[in-house]
N, C-alpha and C positions, 0 to 999 in steps of 0.2 A: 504493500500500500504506500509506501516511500520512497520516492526515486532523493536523490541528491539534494534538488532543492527545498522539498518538503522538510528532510532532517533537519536543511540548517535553519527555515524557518523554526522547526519545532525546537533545538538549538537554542535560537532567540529569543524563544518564548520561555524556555528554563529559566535564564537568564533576569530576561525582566520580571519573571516570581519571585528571585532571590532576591532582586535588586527591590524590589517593590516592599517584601518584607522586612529590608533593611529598611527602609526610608522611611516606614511607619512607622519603627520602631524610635529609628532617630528624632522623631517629632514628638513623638509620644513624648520621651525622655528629655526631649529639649538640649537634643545632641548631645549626653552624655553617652558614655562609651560604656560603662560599667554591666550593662545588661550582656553585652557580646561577651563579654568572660567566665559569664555563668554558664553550667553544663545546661541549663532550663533553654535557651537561643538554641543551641543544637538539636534538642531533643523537641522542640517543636515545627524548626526548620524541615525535620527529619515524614515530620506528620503532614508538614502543611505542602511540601514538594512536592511528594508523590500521588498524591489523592489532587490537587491541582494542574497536573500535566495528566493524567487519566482522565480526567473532565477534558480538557481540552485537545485530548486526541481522538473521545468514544463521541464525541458533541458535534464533529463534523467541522470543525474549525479549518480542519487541512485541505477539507474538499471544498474549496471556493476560490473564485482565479481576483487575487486581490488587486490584483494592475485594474479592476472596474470595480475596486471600492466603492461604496456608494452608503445611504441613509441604512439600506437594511443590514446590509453588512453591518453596521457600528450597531442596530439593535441587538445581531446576531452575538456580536464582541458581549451588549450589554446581559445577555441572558447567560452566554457563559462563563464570564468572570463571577456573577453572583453568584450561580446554582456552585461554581468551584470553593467562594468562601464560604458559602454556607454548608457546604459537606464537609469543609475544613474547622470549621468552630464545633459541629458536631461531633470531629473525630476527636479536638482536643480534650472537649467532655467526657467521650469515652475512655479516654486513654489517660484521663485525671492529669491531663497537664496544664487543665485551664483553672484552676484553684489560687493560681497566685499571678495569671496572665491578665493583661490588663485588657477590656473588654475594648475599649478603643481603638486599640493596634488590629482587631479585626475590620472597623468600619475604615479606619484609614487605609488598612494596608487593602480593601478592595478597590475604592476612590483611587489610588494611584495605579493598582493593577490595569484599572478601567482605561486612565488616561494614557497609558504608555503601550497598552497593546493596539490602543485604535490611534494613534500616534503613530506606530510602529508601521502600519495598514498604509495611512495618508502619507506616511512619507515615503513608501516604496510607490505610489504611484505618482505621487507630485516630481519624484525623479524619474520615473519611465514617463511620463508626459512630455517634460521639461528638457533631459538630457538625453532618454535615448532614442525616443521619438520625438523629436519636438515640431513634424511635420517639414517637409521639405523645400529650402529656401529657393531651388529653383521651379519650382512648379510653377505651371499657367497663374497669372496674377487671379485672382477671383474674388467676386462679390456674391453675397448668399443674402436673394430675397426671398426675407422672412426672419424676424430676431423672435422668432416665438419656441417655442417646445423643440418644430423638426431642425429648425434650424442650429438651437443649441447643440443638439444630440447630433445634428451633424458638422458639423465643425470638431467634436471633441473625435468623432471617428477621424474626420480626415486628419489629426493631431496624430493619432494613433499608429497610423500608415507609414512606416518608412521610407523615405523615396515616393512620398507625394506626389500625385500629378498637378496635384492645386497646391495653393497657397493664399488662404484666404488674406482679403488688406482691409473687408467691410464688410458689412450688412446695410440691404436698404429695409424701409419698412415703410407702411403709411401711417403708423400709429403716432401721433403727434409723441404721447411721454415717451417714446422709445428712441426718437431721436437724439443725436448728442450722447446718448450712454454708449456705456461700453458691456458687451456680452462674450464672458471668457478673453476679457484684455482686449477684443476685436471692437470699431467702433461700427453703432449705426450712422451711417454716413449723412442719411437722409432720406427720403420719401421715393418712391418708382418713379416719380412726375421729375428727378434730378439724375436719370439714369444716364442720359447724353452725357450731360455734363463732368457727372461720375468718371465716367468709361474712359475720356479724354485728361482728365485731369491726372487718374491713377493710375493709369495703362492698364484699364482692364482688358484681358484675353477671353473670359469666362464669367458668365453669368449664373447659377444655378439655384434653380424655381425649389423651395424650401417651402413651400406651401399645401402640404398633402389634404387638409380641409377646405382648399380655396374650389370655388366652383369656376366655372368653364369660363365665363366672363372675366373672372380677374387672373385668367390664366393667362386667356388669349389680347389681354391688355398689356402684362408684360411683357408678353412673345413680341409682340406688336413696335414695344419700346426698344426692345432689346436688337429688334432687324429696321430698325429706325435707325440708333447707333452702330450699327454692322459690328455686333459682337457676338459674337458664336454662344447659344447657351444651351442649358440640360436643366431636367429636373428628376427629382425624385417622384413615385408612384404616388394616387393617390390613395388615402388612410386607408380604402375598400380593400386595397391590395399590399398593404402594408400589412406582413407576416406579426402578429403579435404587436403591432404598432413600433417596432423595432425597426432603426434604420441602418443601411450600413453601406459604405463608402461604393460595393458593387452595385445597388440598387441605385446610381446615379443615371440616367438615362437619356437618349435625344428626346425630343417634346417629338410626343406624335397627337395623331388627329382625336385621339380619347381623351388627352391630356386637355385640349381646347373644348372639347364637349363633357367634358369631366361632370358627372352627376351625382349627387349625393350618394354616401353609402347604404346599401338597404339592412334595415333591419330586421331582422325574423324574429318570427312568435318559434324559439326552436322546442319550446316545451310543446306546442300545438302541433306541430308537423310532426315532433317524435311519436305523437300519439299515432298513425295512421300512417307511418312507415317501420318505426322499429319494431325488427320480428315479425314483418310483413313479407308477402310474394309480390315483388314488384314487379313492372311488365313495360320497358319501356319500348316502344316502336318508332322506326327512323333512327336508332339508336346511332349508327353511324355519322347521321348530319352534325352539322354545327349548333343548332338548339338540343336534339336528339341527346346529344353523345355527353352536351355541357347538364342534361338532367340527370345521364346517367353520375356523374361526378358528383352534382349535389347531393341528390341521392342516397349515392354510397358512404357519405356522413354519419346517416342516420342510422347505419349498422342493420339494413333488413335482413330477413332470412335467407332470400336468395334474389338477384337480380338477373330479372330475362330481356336479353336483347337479342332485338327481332329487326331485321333491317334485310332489306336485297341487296345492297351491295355487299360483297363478301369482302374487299380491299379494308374499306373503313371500319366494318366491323370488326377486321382481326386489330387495326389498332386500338379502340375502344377497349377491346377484351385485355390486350394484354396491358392496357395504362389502366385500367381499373385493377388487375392481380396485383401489377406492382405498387401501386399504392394502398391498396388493403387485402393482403396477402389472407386475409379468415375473412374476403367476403366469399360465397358461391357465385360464383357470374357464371350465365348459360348464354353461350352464343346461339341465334336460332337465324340462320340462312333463311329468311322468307317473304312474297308476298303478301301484303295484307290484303289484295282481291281475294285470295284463294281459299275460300270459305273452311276446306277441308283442314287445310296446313294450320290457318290459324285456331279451328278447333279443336284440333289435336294438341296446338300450345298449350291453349287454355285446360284440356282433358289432362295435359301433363304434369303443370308444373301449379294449377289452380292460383293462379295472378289474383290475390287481392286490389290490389292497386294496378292503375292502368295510366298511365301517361303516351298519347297517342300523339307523337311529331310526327309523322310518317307524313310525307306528302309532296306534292308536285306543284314548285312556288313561282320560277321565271316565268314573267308574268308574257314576253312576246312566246317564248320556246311554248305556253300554254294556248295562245294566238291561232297559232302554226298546228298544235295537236290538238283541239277539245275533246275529243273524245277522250284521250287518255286524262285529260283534266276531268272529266265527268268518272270515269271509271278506277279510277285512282284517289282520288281526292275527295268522289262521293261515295262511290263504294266500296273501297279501302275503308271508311271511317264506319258506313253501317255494319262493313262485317265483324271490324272490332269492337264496335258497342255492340251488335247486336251477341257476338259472344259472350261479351263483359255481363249481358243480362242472365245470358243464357247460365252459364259460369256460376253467376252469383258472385260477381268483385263487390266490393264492397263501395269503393271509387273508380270515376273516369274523368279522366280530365283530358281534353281536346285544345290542340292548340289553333288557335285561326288567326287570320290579322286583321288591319285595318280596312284591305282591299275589299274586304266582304261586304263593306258599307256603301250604299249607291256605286256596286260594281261597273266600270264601263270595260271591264275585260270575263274572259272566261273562267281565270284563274280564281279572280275575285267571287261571279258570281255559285261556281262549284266549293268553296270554303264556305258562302251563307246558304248553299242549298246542306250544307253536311252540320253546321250551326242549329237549322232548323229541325233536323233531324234530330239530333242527340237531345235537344228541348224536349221533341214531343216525346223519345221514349222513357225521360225522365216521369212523364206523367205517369207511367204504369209501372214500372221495373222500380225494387228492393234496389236496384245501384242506384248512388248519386253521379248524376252524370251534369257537370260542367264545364265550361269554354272558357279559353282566356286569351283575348285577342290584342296583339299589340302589332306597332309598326317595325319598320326597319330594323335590322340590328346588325352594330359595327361589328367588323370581322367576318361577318356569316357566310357562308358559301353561296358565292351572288353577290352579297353586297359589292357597292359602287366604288368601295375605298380600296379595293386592291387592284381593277383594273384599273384606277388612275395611279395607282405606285408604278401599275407597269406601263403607264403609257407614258408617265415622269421619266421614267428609267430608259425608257428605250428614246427620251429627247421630245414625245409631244408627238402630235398638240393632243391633247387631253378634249376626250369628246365628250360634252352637256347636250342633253338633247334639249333642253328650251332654259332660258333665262329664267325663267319664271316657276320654275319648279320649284317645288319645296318636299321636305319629308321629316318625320319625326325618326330620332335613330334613340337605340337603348345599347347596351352594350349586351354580350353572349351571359355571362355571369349573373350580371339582372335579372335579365330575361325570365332567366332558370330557376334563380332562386322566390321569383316573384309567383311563377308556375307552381311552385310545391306551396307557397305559402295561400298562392288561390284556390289550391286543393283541399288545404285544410279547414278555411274558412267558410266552404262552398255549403249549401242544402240539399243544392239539387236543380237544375233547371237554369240556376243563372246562367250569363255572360260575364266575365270579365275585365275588366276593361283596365289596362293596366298605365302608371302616368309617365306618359312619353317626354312631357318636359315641353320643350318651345321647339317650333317646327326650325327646319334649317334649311336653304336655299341651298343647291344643292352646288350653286356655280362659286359661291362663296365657301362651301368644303376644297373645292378642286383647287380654288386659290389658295385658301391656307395649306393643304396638303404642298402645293409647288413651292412656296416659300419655303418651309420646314422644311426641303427635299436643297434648299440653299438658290432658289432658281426666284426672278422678279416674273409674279404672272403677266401675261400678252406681250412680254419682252425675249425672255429666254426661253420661256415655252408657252404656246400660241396655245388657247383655248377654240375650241370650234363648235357650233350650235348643229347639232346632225335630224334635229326634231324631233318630236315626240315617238315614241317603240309605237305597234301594234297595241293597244289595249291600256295605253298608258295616260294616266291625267297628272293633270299640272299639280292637284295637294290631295292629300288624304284626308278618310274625314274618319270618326273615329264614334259615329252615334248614325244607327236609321232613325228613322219617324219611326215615331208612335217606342220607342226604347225610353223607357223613364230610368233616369242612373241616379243614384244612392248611394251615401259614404259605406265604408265595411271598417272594423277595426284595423285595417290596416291603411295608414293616411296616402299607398302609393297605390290603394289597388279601389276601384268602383264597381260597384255592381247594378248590371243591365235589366229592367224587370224584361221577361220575354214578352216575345211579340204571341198571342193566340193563334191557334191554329188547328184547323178540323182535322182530325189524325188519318181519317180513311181517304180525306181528298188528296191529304201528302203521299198518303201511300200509294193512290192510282196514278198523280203523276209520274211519280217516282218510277212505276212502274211502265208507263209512257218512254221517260225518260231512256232507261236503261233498254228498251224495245228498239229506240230510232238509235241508241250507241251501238247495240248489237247488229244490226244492218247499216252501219256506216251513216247514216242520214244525219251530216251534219248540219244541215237546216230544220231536222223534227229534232234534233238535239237543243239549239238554239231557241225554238220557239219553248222547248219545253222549260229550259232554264227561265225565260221570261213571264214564264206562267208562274214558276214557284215563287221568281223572283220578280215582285214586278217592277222596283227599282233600277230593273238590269237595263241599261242603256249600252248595247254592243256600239264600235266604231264602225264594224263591218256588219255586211245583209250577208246571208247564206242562202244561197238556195239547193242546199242537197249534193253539192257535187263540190268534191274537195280541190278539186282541180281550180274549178271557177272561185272557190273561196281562196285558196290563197292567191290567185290571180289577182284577187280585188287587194290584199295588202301588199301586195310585193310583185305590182307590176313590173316591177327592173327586171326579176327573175323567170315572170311568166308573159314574155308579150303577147 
């Protein structure tokens, strides 16, 4: 349990006992020497030694990296110096040599023990701060905005660091008392709105955003400043992804496009979702997507009994499978190769593995690639979802929860108007089915397979121009993690029948991401890489909307999540359409396909007429390809 330095700590620590109990003893007696001559010094020396290095060896004192000293630490020092002298006054009792000992030399000689072992702590790390780290004088000159919590705690890492790549010379803030002081000897130099001036005066190289609570707006204000003064800067993640709240010199990072949309962290009811996952058969589908695969991760948290992932791509799913083993090596995960058409395959899931819980991403979301196929939007997306509710009844889950989006609302595509035909769906069989079966519709999400933000990294990267299809767009983005965790928490909250509706935040112009992404990427937009308007996709509108008619929404104990009252609806008319529907799918009829989504949907306003012949329909969106 001792390597070398431990000894000579423990060593030290001999020491300052014996020293400690001299020193008591000298005060006590008012520096008279005469007590050290008596055999009574030795033979209680002899008591108070050994029973005070035994406390402080079985107490855990040695297992703690003192170079990060800190408050608990010295309560740590304070609980083991005491419980030492008081097993030591007790032994002298026992051992009858406290009879003519003077009862003070025990209160003093603990008070100086106190002082000289947490003394002993502070000064081994005031010299590795100072002397053998004292952070490196040639590093990038740097400024850290923000003198509050992350910023202290990061500064003291980068002290830490050998060979430096920074070198802090200031901090800005906007807090007026923060100004003019000084945080760890470093000064607040002044306010973001003095960042020019700053950068010029001290030679700043590096700027570094210390603001892990700051929201999107006072993110993308300093970015703003900082490529005003042409200084290169980083930031740390925000708190949501901050491990433990702990910061450290590697988590310093380029600012990217989350960092500017940066949204508050979500908080979970995690006693509520534990109820209705741990020790549960979960069942996710899509597991392989980018929503899909980020539930499975949340998920796996909650410790269920076994998690089923059911996806058709076999590529995605084997990554899924094996980043869920390796980070929770005692969970069960069943990989299950499948369609969710295929009424047979998914019964058999359900007959196998009896999925309590049902989380349904499974689906078919590019909204032109949907344009171009309805049908497989209609039979995928509608009938992929009735066959896994309609299992989940059959089953007896206990939950289901449906993912849809914002497209479903006054759809003017197919994509859209097949997610509120499988909406309407899951509603009505809530009305009769023991499962609770709810939806949880959101917008956009950064990163997702599809999203807009990695084909403009690639279209940055390969030099431009970077294609918006209209000026005028807008969208609502959430990040993957969100998403996910908003998903399980609308699961828990749900009764049965709702919708919903999760807070996407402020919409965002889509042509104004492509700029900020170009900036970040070090490039001036319409200068070094050319933006181009290519018009609107097959089925695409200019914003999203996030409520139909006649949806009455309502808060829920959770302040990021709303619930949708459903819309009514006659169960046998749905079913005959429904049954219409899937009729003109199975004969190709992608104009009885069409009208019939118009039927259930009356909101649905297509861009394109169909009249029955796939040839003529796509003819009409992509005359280039079909003259």
């Amino acid at each position: 349990m001792f390597n070398n330095k431990k000894l000579f700590v423990f060593a030290v620590d001999l020491t300052l006992i014996i020293a400690s109990y001299i020193m008591a003893i000298l005060l006590r007696f008012d520096f008279q020497t005469e007590f050290f001559r008596e055999q009574f010094f030795l033979h209680t020396l002899l008591v108070i030694l050994p029973i005070k290095a035994l406390v402080f060896f079985s107490y855990g004192v040695y297992r703690r990296i003192w170079r990060y000293a800190s408050i608990q630490d010295a309560i740590k020092i304070f609980k083991t110096v005491s419980l030492a002298s008081l097993l030591s006054w007790l032994a002298l009792i026992l051992f009858h040599e406290y009879d003519h000992f003077p009862r003070s030399i025990i209160i003093i000689d603990w008070l100086i023990l106190f002082v000289l072992i947490s003394a002993s702590r502070l000064a081994w790390r005031l010299y590795r701060d100072t002397s053998i780290f004292p952070g490196s004088a040639y590093g990038k000159r740097t400024l850290i905005a923000g003198a509050g919590e992350a910023g202290s705690l990061l500064l003291k890492e980068i002290r830490k660091q050998r060979d430096s790549i920074y070198t802090v010379v200031g901090f800005i803030d906007d807090d007026p008392e923060k100004q003019g002081m000084r945080l760890h000897g470093i000064p607040v130099l002044g306010g973001a709105d003095r960042l020019n001036e700053l950068v010029k005066k001290h030679e700043i190289e590096k700027v570094i955003i210390a603001l892990p609570s700051a929201g999107g707006k006072v993110v993308r204000s300093i970015v703003h400043k900082c490529e005003s003064a042409k200084v290169r800067f980083k930031t740390i993640p925000g708190i949501g992804d901050l491990i433990n709240g702990k910061i450290s010199v590697s988590q310093i990072k380029d600012v990217e496009i989350e960092d500017l949309l940066r949204r508050d962290p979500v908080v979970l009811d995690e006693a509520g979702i534990s109820n209705y996952l741990v020790g549960k058969n979960v069942l996710v589908s899509g597991a392989g997507g980018s929503i899909g695969s980020e539930i499975c991760r949340q998920v796996a948290r909650f410790k269920p009994e076994r998690l089923v992932l059911l996806d058709n791509a076999e590529t995605p799913l084997f990554f899924i499978e094996k980043e869920l083993l390796s980070s929770h090596p005692e969970l069960r995960v069943i990989p299950v190769i499948g369609d969710v058409r295929h009424k047979d395959k998914v019964a058999m899931t359900f007959d196998l593995f009896k999925p309590e819980v049902v989380f349904h991403a499974a689906a078919y979301k590019h909204v032109p690639m949907m344009e171009y196929n309805p049908l497989e939007a209609v039979t995928n997306n509608i009938g992929g979802a009735m066959t896994l509710a309609d299992a989940a009844h059959r089953f007896g889950a206990t939950d289901f929860v449906m993912i849809s989006t914002d497209k479903a609302v006054n759809p003017t595509n197919v994509m859209g108007a097949s997610k509120r035909v499988a909406e309407l769906y899951v509603q009505s069989l809530d009305e009769t089915s023991a499962t609770r079966f709810t939806t949880v519709r959101f917008g956009n999400v950064l990163g997702s397979n599809g999203s807009v933000i990695p084909l403009f990294k690639d279209q940055i990267q390969k030099g431009g121009p970077v294609t918006v299809t209209d000026p005028e767009v807008v969208r609502y983005f959430m990040t993957i993690p969100e998403a996910a965790q908003l998903v399980l928490q609308a699961g828990c909250i749900g009764n049965g029948g709702e919708i919903f509706l999760l807070d996407m935040g402020e919409p965002v112009r889509i042509v104004e991401l492509a700029e900020e992404l170009i900036r970040l990427s070090g490039f001036t937009p319409h200068e070094d890489i050319e933006i181009v308007y290519s018009g609107l996709r097959p089925g695409e509108k200019l914003f999203e909307e996030l409520l139909v008619a006649g949806e009455g929404i309502k808060p829920t104990i959770h302040e990021k999540i709303k619930a949708l009252a459903p819309v009514c609806l006659d169960r046998a008319w749905l079913s005959n359409e429904l049954d219409y529907l899937f009729v003109a799918a199975s004969a190709y009829d992608v104009g009885g396909v069409l009208a019939s989504l118009r039927r259930l949907v009356p909101e649905f306003k297509p861009a394109y007429h169909f009249n029955g012949s796939p040839s003529v329909s796509f003819r009409r969106m992509r005359p280039d390809l079909y003259p």
